[in-house]
C-alpha positions as CSV (number, residue, x, y, z in Angstrom):
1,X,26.5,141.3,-39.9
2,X,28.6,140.4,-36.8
3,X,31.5,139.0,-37.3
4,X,33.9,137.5,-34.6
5,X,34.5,135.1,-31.8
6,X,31.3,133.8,-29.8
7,X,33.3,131.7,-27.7
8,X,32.9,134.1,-24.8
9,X,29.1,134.7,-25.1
10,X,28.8,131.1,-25.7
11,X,30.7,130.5,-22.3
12,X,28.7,132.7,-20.3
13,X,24.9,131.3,-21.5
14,X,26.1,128.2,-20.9
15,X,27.1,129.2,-17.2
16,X,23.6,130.8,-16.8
17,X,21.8,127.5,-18.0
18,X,24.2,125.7,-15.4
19,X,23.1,128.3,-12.9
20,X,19.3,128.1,-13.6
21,X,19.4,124.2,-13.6
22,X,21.2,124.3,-10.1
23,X,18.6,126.9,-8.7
24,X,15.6,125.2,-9.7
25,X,17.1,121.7,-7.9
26,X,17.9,123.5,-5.0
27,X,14.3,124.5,-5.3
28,X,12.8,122.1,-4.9
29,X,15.0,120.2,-2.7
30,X,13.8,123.5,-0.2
31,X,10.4,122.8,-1.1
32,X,10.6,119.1,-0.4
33,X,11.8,120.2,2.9
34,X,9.4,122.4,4.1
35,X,6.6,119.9,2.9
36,X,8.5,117.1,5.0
37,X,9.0,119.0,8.1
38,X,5.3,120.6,7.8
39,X,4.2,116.8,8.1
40,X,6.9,115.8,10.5
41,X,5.3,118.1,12.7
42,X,1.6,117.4,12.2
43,X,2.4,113.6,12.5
44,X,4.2,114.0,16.0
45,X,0.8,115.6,17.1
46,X,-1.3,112.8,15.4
47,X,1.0,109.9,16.8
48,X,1.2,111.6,21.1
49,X,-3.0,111.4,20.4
50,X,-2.6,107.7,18.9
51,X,-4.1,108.5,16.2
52,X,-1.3,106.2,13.8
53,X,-2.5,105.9,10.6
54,X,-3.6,109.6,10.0
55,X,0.3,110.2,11.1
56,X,1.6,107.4,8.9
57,X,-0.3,108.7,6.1
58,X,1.0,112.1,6.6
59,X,4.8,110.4,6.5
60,X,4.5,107.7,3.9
61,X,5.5,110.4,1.2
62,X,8.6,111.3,2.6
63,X,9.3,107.8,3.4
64,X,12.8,107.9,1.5
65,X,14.0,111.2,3.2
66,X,12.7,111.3,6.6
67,X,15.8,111.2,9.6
68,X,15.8,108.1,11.2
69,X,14.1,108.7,14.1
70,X,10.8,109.7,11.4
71,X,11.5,106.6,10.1
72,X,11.2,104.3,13.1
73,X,7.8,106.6,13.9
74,X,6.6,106.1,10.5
75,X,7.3,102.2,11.0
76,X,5.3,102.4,14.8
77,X,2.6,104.3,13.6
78,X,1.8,101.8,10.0
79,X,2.4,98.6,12.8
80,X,-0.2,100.4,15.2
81,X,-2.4,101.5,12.5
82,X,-2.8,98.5,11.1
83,X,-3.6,96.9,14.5
C-alpha cells in the first residue's frame, strides 16, 4: 500500500481538469466562429442579390454575436424579407 502525501498529485489533476474545461470552451467558442463567419459570408452574397430572407435566415443564429455592422444587415434583410 501507498502511503504518503497526495497533495501534489491531487494539485496537478485538478490543473489538468482546469486545462481540459478551458480547451473545450475555447473550442467551441472557435467553432462558433467559423460557423458565424461561414454564414457572414454566404449572407453578404444572398443580401448584394436581394435575396433577404435566405440571408436573414442564415444570420438569425448568430444573432447575439454578430459585429454590429451584421447586425444592422441582419435587421435590413428581416425588414426587406418580410416586405
Amino acid at each position: 500500500m501507498i502511503a504518503g502525501d497526495w497533495g501534489e498529485f491531487d494539485a496537478i489533476v485538478s490543473r489538468h481538469a482546469q486545462w481540459q474545461f478551458e480547451n473545450e470552451r475555447a473550442q467551441k467558442r472557435n467553432e462558433l466562429e467559423r460557423r458565424m463567419n461561414r454564414a457572414i459570408d454566404q449572407a453578404k452574397e444572398l443580401f448584394l442579390d436581394c435575396r433577404y430572407s435566405e440571408a436573414a435566415r442564415l444570420l438569425r443564429p448568430f444573432r447575439e454575436h454578430l459585429p454590429p455592422a451584421q447586425q444592422k444587415r441582419l435587421a435590413i434583410a428581416e425588414r426587406r424579407g418580410n416586405g
